[in-house]
C-alpha positions, 0 to 999 in steps of 0.5 A: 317822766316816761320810759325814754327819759328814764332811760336817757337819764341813766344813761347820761349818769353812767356816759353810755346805756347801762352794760346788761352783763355784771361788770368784773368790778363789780364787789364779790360777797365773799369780800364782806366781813358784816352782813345785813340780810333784809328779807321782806314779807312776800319772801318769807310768809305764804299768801293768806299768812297761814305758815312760812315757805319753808323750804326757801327759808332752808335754803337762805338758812343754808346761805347764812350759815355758809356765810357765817361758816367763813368767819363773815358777821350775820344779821337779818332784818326780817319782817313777817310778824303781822303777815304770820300773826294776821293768819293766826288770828284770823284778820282780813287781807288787807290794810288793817286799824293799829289795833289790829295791826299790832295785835298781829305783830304781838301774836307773829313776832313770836312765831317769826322769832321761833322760825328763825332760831329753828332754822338757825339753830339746825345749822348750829347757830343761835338767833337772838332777838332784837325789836326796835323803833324809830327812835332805837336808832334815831335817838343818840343814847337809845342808838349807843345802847342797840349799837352795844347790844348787836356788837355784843351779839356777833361778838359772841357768833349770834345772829341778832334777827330784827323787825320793827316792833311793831306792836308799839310803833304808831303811824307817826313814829315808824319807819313803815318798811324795813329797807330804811329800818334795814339800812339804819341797822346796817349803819348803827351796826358797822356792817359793810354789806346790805342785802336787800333781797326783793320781788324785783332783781334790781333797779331799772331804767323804768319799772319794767312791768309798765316799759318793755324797754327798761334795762337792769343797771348791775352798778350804781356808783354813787345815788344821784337824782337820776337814780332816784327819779327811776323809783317805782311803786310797791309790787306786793300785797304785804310789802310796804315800801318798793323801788324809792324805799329802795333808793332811799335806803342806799342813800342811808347805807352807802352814807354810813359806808356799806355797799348795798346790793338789791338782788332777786329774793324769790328764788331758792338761795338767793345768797349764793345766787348773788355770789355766782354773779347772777343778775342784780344791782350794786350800790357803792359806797366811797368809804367805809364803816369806820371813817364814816363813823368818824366822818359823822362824830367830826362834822354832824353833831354838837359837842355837849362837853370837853374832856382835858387830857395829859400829855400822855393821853394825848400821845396815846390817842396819837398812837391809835388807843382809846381815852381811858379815866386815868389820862383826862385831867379835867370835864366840861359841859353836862354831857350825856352817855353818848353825846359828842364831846370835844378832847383837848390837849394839855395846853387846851388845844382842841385834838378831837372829837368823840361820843362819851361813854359816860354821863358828866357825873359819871365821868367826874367821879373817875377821871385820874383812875385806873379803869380797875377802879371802875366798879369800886366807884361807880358802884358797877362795871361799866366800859374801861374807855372815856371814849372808845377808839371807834367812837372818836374822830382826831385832827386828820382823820 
């Protein structure tokens, strides 16, 4: 598709060309209470992986620091690893074996996480460290167990810093780039912002290194095929993905109900860059983290179970609560910790549906009990909640 199309097709998605100055609709950052980061190697890592830039991660440490300052939730999916540990290790430039790549990654993610909680740490913050894989977020209970784990994180005011672990992963089971990787995070962690910061200020009409004529689009409404047909290829030598993992990763994002923003990462500050309306392109979610949550609980997946509920639990759930042990009477199915299960009312009425916190077995052994009586049971302290509030979708949600 040549430039002239491109540039017909955008403008057809938006009704006229698309505006060159920011739109004042567009979203502020201090409007975000979750934020993800995604920094990519070519930002992070000096040519040759021998050290980082340092002083554009002190800046960008500046900006996390001032986001976390106003009360705002901060975590960074970072790459770097095998860039830093190529450069200690001595290995060639270059696409390199597994072996070698994830001995890099072994050997870097150590550096890269020391750089972080460094650079945090000056600013009276503390990192913590999370690797996952491919199936950290696409395997339910593995999901439920990361989604814990980052929830506790920002609760406790860290700033979980994650990469792909890539001394693990293989070329079947990987996501190979950390935009898709950075918008799953987003989505498992209920962030409403995603920032992307790049080598390129936003999506174009045409890839503009190869157009003279291909415009900045600053909002993207809604992912269509159009959008997706102006996705070019990657642009540096550590990057793996470009403008389509671009695209793909507002399809995940906005799906999940989080805005995402792709903004130009070279500059010192980028954050703030953002914040003072400089160029950059906006995609927009219609919902949120939460009703796109329950959206997902109520319509994609396949109840494994039913938990039976008195009437006081349903009215309960009615006034917004979580389902507790003590309010469900009865347990259907061999359900999983995680899995969806249905909740039904008293006279077996199907009111919702919701993840489990437990598995059947568990759960069987502490229905009809105060959630004090847990541990004594169980034999360890686990939730007090059956299902948790967020975790659950009811009839006219």
């Amino acid at each position: 598709m040549n430039g002239a199309i491109l540039f017909a097709a955008a403008a057809a998605c938006y009704g006229s060309r698309p505006p060159r100055t920011p739109s004042p609709a567009l979203p502020s950052l201090d409007s975000f209470s979750r934020i993800v980061v995604k920094v990519g190697s070519s930002l992070l890592v000096e040519p040759g992986g021998a050290c980082v830039k340092q002083a554009w991660l002190e800046r960008l440490a500046d900006d996390l620091a001032g986001l976390h300052k106003r009360g705002a939730e901060v975590m960074v999916v970072s790459s770097g690893s095998i860039a830093l540990g190529r450069g200690v290790l001595g290995l060639p430039q270059g696409a390199l074996p597994l072996e070698d790549s994830q001995a890099a990654a072994a050997v870097g993610q150590i550096a890269l996480a020391r750089i972080w909680a460094q650079a945090l740490a000056e600013r009276g913050l503390v990192a913590g460290q999370i690797l996952v894989t491919f199936g950290d977020t696409e395997e339910r209970r593995r999901y439920l167990y990361a989604r814990e784990c980052v929830t506790r994180l920002l609760n406790l005011r860290a700033v979980p810093i994650v990469n792909e672990n890539d001394t693990v992963a293989t070329a079947e089971i990987r996501y190979g780039d950390n935009d898709r990787l950075a918008a799953r995070v987003a989505t498992m962690a209920s962030a409403d912002l995603l920032v992307l910061l790049s080598d390129v200020d936003g999506l174009y009409t045409a890839p503009p290194g190869e157009n003279s004529e291909a415009e900045l689009i600053p909002i993207v409404p809604r992912v269509t095929p159009e959008i997706e047909a102006m996705a070019g290829g990657a642009a540096s030598q550590f990057s793996r993905g470009g403008m389509r993992t671009k695209i793909e990763a507002a399809k995940i994002a906005t799906t999940g109900g989080a805005h995402m923003v792709i903004a130009d990462g070279r500059a010192v500050a980028p954050l703030s860059r953002i914040a003072a309306g400089e160029r950059c392109t906006w995609f927009l979610t219609p919902s949120n983290p939460l009703t796109a949550r329950k959206k997902w609980i109520a319509g994609s997946l396949a109840p494994k179970g039913a938990a039976h509920l008195d009437a006081g639990a349903a009215a309960a759930l009615a006034r917004g609560k979580s389902l507790l042990p003590a309010g469900v009477t009865r347990l259907e199915g061999g359900f999983a910790r995680g899995d969806c299960i249905l909740i039904r009312d008293a006279n077996g009425a199907e009111i919702g549906r919701g993840l489990a916190t437990y598995d059947a077995s568990d759960a069987a052994r502490i229905i009809g009990r105060s959630s004090k009586e847990i541990e004594s049971v169980l034999g360890f302290k686990g939730p007090d909640e059956l299902i948790h509030r967020d975790d659950m979708a009811l009839g006219g949600e």
